[in-house]
SEKOL-86826 format. One record per atom (N, C-alpha, C): residue number from 1; residue in three letters; chain; atom name; y, x, z. Coordinates in Angstrom, 2 decimals, decimal comma. Each point is the difference from the previous one (the first is absolute). Layout:
BEGIN
<rec NUM ALA A CA <Y X Z>> ...
This chain:
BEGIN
<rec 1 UNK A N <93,14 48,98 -5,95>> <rec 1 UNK A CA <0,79 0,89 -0,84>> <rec 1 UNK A C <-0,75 0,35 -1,28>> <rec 2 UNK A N <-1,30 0,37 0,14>> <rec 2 UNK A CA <-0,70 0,28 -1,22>> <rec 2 UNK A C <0,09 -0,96 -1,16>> <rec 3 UNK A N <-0,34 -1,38 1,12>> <rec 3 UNK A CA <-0,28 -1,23 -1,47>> <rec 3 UNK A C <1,21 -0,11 -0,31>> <rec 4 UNK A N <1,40 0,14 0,63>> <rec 4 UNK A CA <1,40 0,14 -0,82>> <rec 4 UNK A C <-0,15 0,88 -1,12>> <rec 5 UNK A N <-0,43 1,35 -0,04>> <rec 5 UNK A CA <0,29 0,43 -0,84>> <rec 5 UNK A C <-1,31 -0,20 -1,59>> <rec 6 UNK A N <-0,84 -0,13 0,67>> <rec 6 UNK A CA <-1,07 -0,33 -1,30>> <rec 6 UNK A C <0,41 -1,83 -0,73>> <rec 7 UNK A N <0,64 -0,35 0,62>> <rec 7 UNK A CA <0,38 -0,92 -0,32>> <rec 7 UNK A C <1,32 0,24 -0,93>> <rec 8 UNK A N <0,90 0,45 0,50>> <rec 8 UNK A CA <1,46 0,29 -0,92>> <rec 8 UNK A C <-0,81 0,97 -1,15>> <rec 9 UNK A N <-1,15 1,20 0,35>> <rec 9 UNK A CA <-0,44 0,37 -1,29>> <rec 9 UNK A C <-0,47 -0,56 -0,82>> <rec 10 UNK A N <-0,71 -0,79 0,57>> <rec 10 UNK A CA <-0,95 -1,00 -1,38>> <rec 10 UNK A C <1,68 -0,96 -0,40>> <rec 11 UNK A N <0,78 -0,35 0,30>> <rec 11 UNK A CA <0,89 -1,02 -0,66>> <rec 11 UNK A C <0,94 1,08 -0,77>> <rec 12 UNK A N <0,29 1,12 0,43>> <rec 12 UNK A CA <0,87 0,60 -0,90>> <rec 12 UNK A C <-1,00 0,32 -1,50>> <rec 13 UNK A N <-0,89 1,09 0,38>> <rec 13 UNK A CA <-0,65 -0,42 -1,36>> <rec 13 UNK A C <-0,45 -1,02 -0,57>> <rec 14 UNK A N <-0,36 -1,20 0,17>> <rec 14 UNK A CA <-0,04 -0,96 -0,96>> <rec 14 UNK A C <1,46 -0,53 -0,31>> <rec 15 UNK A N <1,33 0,05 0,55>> <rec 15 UNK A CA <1,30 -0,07 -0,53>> <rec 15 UNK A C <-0,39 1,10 -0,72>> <rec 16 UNK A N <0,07 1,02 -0,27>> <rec 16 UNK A CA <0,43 1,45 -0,59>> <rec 16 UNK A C <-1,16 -0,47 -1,60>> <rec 17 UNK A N <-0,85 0,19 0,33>> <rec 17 UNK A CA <-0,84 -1,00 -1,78>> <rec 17 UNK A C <0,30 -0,99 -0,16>> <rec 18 UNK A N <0,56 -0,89 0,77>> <rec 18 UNK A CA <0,38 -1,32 -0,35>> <rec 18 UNK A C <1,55 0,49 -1,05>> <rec 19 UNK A N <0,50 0,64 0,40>> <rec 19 UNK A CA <1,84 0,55 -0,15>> <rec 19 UNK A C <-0,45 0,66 -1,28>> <rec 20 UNK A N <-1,11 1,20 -0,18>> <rec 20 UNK A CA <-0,80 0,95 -1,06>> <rec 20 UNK A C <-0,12 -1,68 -1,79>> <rec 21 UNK A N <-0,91 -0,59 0,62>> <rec 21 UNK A CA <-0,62 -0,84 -1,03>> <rec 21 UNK A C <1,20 -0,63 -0,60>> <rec 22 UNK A N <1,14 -0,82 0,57>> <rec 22 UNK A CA <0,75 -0,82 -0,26>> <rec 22 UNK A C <1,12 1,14 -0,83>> <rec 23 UNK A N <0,46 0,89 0,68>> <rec 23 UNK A CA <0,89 0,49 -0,97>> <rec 23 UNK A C <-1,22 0,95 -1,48>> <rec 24 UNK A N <-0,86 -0,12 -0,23>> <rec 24 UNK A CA <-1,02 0,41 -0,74>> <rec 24 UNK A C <0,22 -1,43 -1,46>> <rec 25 UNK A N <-0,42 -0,77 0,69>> <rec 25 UNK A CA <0,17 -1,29 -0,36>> <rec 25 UNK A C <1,65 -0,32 -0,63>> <rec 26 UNK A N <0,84 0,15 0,74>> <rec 26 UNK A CA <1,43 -0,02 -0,60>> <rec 26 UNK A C <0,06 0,60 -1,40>> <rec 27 UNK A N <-0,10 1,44 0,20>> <rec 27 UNK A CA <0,07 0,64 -0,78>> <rec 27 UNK A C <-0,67 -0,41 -1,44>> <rec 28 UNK A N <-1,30 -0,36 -0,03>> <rec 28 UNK A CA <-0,54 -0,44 -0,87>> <rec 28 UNK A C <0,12 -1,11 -0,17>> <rec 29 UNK A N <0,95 -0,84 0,14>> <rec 29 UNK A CA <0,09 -1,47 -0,26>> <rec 29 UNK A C <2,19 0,41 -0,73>> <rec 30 UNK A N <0,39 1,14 0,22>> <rec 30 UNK A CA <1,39 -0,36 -0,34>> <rec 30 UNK A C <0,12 1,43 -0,89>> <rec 31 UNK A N <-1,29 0,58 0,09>> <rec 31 UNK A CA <-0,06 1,13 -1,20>> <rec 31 UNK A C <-1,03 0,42 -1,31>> <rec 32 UNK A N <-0,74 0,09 0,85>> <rec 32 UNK A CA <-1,52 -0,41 -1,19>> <rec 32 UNK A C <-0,08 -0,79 -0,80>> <rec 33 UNK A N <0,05 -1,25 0,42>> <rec 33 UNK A CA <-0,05 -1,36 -0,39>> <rec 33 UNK A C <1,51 0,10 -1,31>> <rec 34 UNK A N <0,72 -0,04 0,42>> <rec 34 UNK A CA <0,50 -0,18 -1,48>> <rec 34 UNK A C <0,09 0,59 -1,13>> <rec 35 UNK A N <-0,68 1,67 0,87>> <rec 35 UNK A CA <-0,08 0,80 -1,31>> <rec 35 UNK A C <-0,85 -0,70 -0,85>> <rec 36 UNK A N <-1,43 0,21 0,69>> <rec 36 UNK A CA <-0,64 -1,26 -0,54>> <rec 36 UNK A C <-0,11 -0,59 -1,25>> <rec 37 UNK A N <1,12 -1,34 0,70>> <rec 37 UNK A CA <0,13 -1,02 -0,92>> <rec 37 UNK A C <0,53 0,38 -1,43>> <rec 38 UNK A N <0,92 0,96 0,42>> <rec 38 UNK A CA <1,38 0,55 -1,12>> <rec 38 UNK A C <-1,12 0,85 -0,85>> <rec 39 UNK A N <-0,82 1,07 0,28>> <rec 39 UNK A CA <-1,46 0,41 -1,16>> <rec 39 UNK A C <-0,64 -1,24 -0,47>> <rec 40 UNK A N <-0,47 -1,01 0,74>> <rec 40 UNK A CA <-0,74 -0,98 -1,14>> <rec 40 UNK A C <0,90 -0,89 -0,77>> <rec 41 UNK A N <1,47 -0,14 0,33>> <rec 41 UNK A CA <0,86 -0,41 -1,16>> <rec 41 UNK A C <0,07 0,87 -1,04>> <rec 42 UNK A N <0,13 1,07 0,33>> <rec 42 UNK A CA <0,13 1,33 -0,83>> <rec 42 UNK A C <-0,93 -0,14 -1,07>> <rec 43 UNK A N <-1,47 -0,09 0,59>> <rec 43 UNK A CA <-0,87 -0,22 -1,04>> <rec 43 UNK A C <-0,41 -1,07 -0,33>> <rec 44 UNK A N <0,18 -1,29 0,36>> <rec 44 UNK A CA <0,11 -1,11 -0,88>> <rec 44 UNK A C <0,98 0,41 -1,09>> <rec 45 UNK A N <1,16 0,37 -0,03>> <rec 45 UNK A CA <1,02 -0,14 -1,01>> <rec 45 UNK A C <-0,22 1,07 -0,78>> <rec 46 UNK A N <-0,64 1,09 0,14>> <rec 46 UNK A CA <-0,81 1,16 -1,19>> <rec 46 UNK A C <-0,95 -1,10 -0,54>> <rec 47 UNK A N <-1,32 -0,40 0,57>> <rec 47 UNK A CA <-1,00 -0,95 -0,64>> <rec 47 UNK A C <1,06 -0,92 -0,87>> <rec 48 UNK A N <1,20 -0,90 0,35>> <rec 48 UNK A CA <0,20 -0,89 -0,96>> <rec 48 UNK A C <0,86 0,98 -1,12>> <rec 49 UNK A N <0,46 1,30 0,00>> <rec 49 UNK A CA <0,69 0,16 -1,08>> <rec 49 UNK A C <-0,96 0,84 -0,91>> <rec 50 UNK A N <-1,03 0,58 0,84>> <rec 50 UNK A CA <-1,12 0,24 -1,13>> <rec 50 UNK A C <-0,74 -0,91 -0,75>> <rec 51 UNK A N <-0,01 -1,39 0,55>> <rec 51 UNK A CA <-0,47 -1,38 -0,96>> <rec 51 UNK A C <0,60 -0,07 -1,06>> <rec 52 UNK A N <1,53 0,06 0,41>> <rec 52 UNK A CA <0,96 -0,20 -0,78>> <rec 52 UNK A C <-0,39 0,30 -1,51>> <rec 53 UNK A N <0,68 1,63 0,34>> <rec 53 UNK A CA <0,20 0,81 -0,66>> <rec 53 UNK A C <-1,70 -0,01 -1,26>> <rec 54 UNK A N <-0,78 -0,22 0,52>> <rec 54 UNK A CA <-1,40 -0,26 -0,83>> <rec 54 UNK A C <-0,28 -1,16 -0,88>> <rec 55 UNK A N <0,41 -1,01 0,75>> <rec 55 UNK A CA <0,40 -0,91 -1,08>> <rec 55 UNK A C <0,89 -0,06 -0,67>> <rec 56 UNK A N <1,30 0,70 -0,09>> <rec 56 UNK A CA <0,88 0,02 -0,92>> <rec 56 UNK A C <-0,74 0,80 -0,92>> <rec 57 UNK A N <-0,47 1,28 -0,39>> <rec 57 UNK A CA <-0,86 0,94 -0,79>> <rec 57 UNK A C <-0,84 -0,73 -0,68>> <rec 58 UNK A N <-0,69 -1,13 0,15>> <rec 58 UNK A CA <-1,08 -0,89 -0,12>> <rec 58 UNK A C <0,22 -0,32 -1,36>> <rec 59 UNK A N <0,95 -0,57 -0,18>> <rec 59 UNK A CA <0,04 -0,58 -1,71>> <rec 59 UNK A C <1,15 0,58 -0,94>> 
């Protein structure tokens, strides 16, 4: 009876961090992540319109 239950304990908690990490992981793969991407477009396209805009002034 004992090793039943130290047994279902040790498997529920490693399901239960296993279940913890992966939706951790979700989250940052379908939320983070594109904010992300969408800020370094953001600032690529400031960097190219401040090029721009400097070389037009230029001559």
């Amino acid at each position: 009876m004992k090793h039943k239950f130290i047994t279902g304990f040790a498997f529920g908690t490693l399901a239960t961090i296993a279940t913890a990490a992966l939706s951790v992981l979700a989250f940052k793969k379908s939320y983070i992540d594109p904010v992300e991407t969408k800020v370094d477009e953001i600032n690529e396209n400031r960097r190219r319109a401040i090029r721009k805009s400097l070389g037009a002034h230029q001559g």
